[in-house]
Wavefront OBJ file of the C-alpha trace (Angstrom):
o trace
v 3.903 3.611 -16.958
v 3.686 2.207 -13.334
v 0.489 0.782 -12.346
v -1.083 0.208 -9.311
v -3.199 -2.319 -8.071
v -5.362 -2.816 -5.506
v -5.431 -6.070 -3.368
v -8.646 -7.487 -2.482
v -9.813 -7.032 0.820
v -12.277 -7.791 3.483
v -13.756 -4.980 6.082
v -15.623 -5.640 9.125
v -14.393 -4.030 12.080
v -10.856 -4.267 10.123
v -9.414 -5.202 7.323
v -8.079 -8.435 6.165
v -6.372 -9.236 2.762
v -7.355 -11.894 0.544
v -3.777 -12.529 -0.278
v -0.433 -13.035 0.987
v 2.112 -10.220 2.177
v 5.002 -10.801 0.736
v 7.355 -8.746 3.208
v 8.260 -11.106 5.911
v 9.951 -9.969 9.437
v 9.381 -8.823 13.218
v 7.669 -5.619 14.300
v 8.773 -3.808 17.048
v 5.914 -1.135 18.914
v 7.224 1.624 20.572
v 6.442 2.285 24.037
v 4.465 5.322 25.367
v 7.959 6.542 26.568
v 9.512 6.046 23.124
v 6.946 8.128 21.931
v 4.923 4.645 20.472
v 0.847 3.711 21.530
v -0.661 5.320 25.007
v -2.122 1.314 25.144
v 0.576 -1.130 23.554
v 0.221 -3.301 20.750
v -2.729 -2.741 18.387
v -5.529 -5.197 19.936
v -6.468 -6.494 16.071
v -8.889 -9.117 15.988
v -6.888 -12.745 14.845
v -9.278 -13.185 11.960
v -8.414 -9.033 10.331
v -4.848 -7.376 9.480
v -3.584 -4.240 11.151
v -3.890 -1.453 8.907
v -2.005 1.832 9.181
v 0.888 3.940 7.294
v 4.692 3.835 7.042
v 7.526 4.921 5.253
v 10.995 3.343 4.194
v 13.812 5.598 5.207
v 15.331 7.893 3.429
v 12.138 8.881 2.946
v 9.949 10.974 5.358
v 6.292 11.373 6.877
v 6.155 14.385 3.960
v 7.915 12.415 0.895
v 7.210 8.429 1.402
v 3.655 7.922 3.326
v 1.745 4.880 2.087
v -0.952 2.596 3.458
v 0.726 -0.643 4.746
v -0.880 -3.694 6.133
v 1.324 -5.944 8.641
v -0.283 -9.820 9.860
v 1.124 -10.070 13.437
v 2.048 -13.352 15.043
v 1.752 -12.673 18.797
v -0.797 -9.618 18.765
v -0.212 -8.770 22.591
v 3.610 -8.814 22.263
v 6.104 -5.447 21.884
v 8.147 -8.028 19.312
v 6.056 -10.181 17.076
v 7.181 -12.113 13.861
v 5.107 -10.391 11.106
v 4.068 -10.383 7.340
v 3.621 -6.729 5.904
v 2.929 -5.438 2.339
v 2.054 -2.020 0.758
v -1.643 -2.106 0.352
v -2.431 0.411 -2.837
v 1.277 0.949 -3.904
v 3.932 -1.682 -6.245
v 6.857 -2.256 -4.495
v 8.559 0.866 -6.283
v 10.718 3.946 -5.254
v 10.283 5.675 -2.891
v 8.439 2.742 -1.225
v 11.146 0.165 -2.357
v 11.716 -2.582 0.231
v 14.548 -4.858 0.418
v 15.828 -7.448 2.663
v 17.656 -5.578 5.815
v 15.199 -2.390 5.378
v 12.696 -1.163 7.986
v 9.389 -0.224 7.101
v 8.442 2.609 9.681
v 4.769 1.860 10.604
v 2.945 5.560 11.593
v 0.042 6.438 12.986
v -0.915 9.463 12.057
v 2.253 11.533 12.518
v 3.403 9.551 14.959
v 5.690 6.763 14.330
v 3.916 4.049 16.220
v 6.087 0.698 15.338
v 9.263 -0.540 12.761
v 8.672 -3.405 10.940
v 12.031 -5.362 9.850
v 12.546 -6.940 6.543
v 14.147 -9.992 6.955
v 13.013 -12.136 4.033
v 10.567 -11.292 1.120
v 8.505 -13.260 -2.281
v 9.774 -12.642 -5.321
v 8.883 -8.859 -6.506
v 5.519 -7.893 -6.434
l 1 2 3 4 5 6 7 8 9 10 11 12 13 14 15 16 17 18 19 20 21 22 23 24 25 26 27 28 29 30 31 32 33 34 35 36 37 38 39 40 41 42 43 44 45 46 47 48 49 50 51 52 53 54 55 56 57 58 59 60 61 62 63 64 65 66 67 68 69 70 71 72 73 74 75 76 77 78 79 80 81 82 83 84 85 86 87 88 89 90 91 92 93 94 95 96 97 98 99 100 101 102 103 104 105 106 107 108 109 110 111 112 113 114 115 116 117 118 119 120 121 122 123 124
């Protein structure tokens, strides 16, 4: 039986999680040209965690959504060092993430950043 388990959080005019993200990279935002944000980067507050939805190819928009949080270093930059992590779901097929995968960050349907896995805590 796989369970899931919610991490605690805090919610003002965004999130923030009570505990560390495990997943630990860069994230690159698309441009408006690439088909990214109209207005760049997210502007998330330093004290709250950018909240959204991605996927970890193979999987798709329609087979692999899940809620993912990402803690960016440089909030104003197209490349940022970064600490992600799934927010509802384990660290389980089909949203498995290694070292060397990409997280793709959505918004909406729209595929709004990648976040790279370059290092990661033991399994969570």
């Amino acid at each position: 039986m796989i369970t899931h388990r919610t991490p605690r959080i805090r919610q003002s005019q965004g999130v923030r999680l009570d505990e560390p993200l495990p997943f630990h990279g860069y994230v690159v935002w698309l441009t408006r040209e690439q088909g990214g944000r109209d207005s760049g980067p997210p502007p998330t507050p330093t004290d709250h965690d950018y909240a959204a939805t991605g996927f970890v190819p193979p999987a798709t928009l329609d087979s692999g959504l899940a809620s993912v949080v990402l803690r960016v270093s440089d909030r104003t930059a197209w490349r940022s060092q970064a600490d992600a992590r799934w927010l509802v779901d384990d660290n389980v097929p089909p949203h498995r993430v290694s070292e060397g995968d990409v997280i793709v960050v959505t918004e909406g349907r729209r595929v709004a950043a990648y976040f790279h896995v370059e290092s990661m805590d033991p399994v969570v």
